[in-house]
BAMARRO-582120 format. One record per residue: x, y, z of N, C-alpha, C in turn. Coordinates in steps of 0.2 Angstrom, whole numbers, plus 2048, in hexadecimal, padded with zeros to 3 digits. Last residue first. Layout:
   n_c1   n_c2   n_c3   ca_c1   ca_c2   ca_c3   c_c1   c_c2   c_c3
      X      Y      Z       X       Y       Z      X      Y      Z
...
! end
This chain:
   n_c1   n_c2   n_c3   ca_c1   ca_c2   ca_c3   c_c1   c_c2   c_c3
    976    B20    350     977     B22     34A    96F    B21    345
    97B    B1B    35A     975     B1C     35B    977    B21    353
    984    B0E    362     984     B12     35C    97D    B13    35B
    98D    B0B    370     986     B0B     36D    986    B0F    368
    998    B00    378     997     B06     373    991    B04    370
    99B    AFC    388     999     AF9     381    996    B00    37D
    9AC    AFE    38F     9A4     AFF     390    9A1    AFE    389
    9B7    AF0    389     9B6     AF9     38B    9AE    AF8    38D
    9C0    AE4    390     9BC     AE6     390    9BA    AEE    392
    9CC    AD9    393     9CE     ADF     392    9C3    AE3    38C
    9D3    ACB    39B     9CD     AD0     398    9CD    AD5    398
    9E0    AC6    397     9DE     AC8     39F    9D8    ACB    399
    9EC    ABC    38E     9E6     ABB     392    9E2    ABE    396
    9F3    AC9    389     9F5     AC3     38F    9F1    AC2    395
    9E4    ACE    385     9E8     AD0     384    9EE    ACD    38D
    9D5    ACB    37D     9D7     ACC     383    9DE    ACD    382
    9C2    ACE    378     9CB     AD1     377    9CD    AD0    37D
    9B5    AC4    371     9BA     AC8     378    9C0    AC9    374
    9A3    AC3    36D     9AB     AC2     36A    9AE    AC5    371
    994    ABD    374     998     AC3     374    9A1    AC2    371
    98F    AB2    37A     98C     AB2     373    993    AB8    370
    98E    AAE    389     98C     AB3     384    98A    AB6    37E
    995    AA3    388     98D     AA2     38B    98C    AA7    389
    9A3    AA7    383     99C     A9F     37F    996    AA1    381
    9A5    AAD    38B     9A6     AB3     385    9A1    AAE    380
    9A7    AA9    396     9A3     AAE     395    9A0    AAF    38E
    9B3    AA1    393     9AC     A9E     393    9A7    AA3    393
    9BD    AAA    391     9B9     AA5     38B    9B4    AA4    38A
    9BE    AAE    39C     9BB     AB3     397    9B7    AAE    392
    9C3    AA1    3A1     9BF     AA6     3A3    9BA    AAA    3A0
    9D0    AA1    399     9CB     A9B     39A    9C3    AA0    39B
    9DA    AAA    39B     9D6     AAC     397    9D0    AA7    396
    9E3    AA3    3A5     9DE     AAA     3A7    9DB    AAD    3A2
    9E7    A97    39F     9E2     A97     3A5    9DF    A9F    3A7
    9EE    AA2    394     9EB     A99     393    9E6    A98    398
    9F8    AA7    39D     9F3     AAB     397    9EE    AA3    396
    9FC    AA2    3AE     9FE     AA1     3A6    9F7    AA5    3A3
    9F4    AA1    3BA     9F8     AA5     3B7    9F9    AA7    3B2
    9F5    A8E    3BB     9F2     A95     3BC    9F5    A9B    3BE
    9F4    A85    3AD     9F9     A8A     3B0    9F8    A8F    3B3
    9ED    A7B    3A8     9F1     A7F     3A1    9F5    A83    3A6
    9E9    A74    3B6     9EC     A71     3AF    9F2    A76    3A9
    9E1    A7F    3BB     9E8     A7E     3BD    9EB    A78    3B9
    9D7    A7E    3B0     9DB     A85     3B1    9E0    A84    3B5
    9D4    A73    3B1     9D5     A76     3AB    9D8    A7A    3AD
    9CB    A73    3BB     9D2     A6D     3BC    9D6    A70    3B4
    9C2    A7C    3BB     9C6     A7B     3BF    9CD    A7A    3BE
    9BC    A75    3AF     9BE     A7B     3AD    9C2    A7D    3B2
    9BE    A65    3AE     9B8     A69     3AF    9BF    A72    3AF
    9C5    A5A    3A1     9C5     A5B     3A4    9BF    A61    3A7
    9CB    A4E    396     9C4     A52     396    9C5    A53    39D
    9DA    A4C    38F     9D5     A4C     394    9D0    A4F    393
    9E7    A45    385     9E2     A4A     388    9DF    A47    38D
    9FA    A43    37F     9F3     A41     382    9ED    A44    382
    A03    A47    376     A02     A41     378    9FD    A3E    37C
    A04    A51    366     A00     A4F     36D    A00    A48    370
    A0E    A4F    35F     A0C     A55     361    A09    A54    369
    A0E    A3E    35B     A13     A44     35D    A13    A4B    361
    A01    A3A    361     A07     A37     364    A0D    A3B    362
    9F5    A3F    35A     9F9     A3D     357    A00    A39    359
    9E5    A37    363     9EB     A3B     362    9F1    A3A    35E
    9D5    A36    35F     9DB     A32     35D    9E2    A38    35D
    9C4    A37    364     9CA     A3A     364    9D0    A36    364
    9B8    A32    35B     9BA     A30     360    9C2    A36    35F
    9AA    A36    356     9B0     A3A     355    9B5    A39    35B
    99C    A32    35D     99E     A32     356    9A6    A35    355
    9A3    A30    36A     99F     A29     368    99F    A2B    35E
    9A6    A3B    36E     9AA     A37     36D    9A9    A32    36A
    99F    A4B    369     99C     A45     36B    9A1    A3E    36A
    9A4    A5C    36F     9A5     A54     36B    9A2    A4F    36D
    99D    A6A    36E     99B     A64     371    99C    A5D    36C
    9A4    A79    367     9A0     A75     369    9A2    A70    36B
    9B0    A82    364     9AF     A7B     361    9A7    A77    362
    9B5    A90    365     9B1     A8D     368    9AF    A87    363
    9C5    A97    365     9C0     A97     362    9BB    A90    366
    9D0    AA6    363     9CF     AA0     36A    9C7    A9F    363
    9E1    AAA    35D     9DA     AAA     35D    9D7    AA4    361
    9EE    AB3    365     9E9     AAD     364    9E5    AAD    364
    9FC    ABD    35E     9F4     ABA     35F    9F0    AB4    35D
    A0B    AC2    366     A06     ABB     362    9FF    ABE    362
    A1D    AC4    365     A18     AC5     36B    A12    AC3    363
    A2A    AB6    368     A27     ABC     366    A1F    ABD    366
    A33    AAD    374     A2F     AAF     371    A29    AB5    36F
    A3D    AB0    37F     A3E     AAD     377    A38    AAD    372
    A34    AB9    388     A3A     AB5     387    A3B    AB6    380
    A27    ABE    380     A26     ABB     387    A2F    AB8    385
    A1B    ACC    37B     A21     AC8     378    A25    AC5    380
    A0B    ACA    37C     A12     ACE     37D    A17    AC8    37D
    9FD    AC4    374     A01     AC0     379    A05    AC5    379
    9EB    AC8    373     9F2     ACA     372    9F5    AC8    378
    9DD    ABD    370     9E1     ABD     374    9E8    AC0    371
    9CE    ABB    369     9D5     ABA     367    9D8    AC0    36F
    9BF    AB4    36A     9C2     AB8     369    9C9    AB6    367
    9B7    AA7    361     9B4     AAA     369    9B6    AAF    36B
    9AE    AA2    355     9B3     AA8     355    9B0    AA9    35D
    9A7    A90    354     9A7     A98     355    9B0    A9B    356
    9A6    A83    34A     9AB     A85     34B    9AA    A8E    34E
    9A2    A73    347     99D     A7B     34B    9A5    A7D    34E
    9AB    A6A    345     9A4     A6A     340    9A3    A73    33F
    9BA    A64    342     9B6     A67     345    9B1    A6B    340
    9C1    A54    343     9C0     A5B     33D    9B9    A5C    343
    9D0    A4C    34B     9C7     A4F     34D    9C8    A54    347
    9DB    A48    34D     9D5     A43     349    9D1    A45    34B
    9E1    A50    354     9E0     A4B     35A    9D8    A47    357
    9EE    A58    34B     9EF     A53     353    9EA    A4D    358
    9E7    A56    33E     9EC     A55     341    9EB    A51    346
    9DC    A5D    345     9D9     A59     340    9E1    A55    341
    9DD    A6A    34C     9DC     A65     34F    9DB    A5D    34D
    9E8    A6E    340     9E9     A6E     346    9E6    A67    34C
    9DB    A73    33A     9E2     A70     337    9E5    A6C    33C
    9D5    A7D    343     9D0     A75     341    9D6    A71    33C
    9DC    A86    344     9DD     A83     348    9D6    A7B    346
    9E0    A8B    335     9E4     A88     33A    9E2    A85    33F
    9D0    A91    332     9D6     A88     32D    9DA    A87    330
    9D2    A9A    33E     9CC     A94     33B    9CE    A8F    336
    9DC    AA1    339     9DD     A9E     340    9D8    A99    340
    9E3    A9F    326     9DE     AA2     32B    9DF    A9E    333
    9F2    A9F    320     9EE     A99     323    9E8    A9F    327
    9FD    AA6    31B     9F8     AA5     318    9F3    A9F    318
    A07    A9B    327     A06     AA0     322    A02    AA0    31C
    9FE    A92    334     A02     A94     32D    A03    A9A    32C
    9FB    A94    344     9F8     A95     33F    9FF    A94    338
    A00    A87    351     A01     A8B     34F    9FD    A8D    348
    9F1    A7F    35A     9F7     A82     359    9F9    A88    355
    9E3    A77    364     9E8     A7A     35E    9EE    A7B    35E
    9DD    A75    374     9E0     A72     36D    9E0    A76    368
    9E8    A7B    384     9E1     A79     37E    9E3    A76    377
    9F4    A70    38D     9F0     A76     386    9EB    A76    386
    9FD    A6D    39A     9F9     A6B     396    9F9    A71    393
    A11    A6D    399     A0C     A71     39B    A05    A6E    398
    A1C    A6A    392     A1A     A67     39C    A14    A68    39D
    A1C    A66    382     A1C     A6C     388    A1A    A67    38F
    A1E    A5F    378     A25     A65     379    A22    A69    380
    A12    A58    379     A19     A54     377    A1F    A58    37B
    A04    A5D    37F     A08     A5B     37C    A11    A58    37B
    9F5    A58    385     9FB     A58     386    A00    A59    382
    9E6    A62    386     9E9     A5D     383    9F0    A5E    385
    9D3    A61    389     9DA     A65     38A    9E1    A60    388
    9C2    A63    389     9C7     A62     386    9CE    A66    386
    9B8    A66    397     9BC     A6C     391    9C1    A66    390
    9A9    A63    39D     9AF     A62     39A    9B4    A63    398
    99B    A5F    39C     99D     A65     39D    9A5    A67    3A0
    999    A58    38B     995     A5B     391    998    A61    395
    9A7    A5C    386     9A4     A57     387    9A1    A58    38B
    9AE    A6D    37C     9AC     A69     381    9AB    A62    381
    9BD    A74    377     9B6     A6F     374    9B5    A6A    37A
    9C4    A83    371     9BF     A81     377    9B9    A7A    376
    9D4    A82    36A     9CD     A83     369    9C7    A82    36E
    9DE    A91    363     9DC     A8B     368    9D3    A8A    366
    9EC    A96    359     9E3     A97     359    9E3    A8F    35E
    9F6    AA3    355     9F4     A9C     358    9EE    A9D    357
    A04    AAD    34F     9FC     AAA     34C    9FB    AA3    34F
    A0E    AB8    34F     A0E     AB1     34F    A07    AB2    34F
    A14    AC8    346     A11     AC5     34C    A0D    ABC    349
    A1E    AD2    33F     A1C     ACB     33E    A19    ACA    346
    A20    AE6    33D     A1F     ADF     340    A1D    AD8    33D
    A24    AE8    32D     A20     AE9     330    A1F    AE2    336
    A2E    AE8    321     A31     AEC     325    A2A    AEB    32C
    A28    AE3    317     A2D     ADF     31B    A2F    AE3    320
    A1E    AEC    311     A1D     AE6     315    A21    AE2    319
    A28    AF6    30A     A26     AF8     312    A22    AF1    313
    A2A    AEC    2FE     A30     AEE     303    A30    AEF    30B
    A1E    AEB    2FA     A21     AE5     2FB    A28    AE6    300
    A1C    AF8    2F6     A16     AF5     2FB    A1B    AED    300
    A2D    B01    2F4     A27     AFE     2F3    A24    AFB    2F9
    A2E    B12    2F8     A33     B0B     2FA    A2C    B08    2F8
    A37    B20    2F3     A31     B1C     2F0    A33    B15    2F3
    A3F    B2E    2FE     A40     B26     2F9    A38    B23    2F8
    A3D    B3D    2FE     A3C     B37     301    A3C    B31    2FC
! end
């Protein structure tokens, strides 16, 4: 067998895209936003860089699109997307922003990316982003997963929960 180098077999190793969205309420309100290239509303974030973390990318991102730096930033989980048309298949990391107060951190869109938002209730949210779509059927878990305290995996959107392992070691 051939010696192939570390630098060699790395290139031969799938490439998977990198999002991170972010969950930032208003009392009890989920910030949701419009963008430029899609019909569809979003949550806020985007795409991650390369050699960007999903936590510098998606506070990158929100700082950008909608003049907010985000203070309190949780890990709530991440989401496997399957390869869908033209686009290749993803992880998104989902994250919990806490409670914006507009009065100190007024929201300012940048008019390219994002042309507008809403504060809306988790209802008007889910048929907003798409009901169906990964986007409104991982909402759900989300919020569990905030009131809980608990990380999640889901995979095109849908919860994917084993029985909770006890180490008794």
């Amino acid at each position: 067998m051939d010696f192939v180098s570390p630098v060699e077999h790395f290139k031969t190793q799938p490439r998977k895209r990198i999002g991170a969205v972010v969950l930032i309420f208003k009392e009890k309100s989920l910030l949701i936003v419009k963008p430029s290239y899609n019909p569809r509303w979003l949550l806020p974030g985007g795409g991650v860089g390369d050699n960007e973390s999903p936590r510098t990318g998606v506070t990158r991102e929100i700082k950008e699109e909608l003049n907010v730096t985000l203070v309190h930033l949780e890990f709530i989980g991440v989401d496997y997307m399957p390869a869908q048309g033209e686009k290749n298949e993803s992880l998104q990391f989902i994250f919990y922003g806490g409670e914006l107060d507009e009065s100190e951190t007024p929201i300012q869109v940048d008019g390219k990316e994002i042309t507008e938002y809403k504060w809306v209730d988790i209802e008007t949210a889910m048929e907003l982003l798409g009901v169906g779509r990964s986007l409104a059927k991982r909402l759900p878990a989300c919020i569990a997963a905030v009131k809980s305290g608990r990380p999640l995996y889901l995979e095109n959107g849908e919860w994917w929960e084993k029985p909770h392992l006890q180490w008794n070691g």
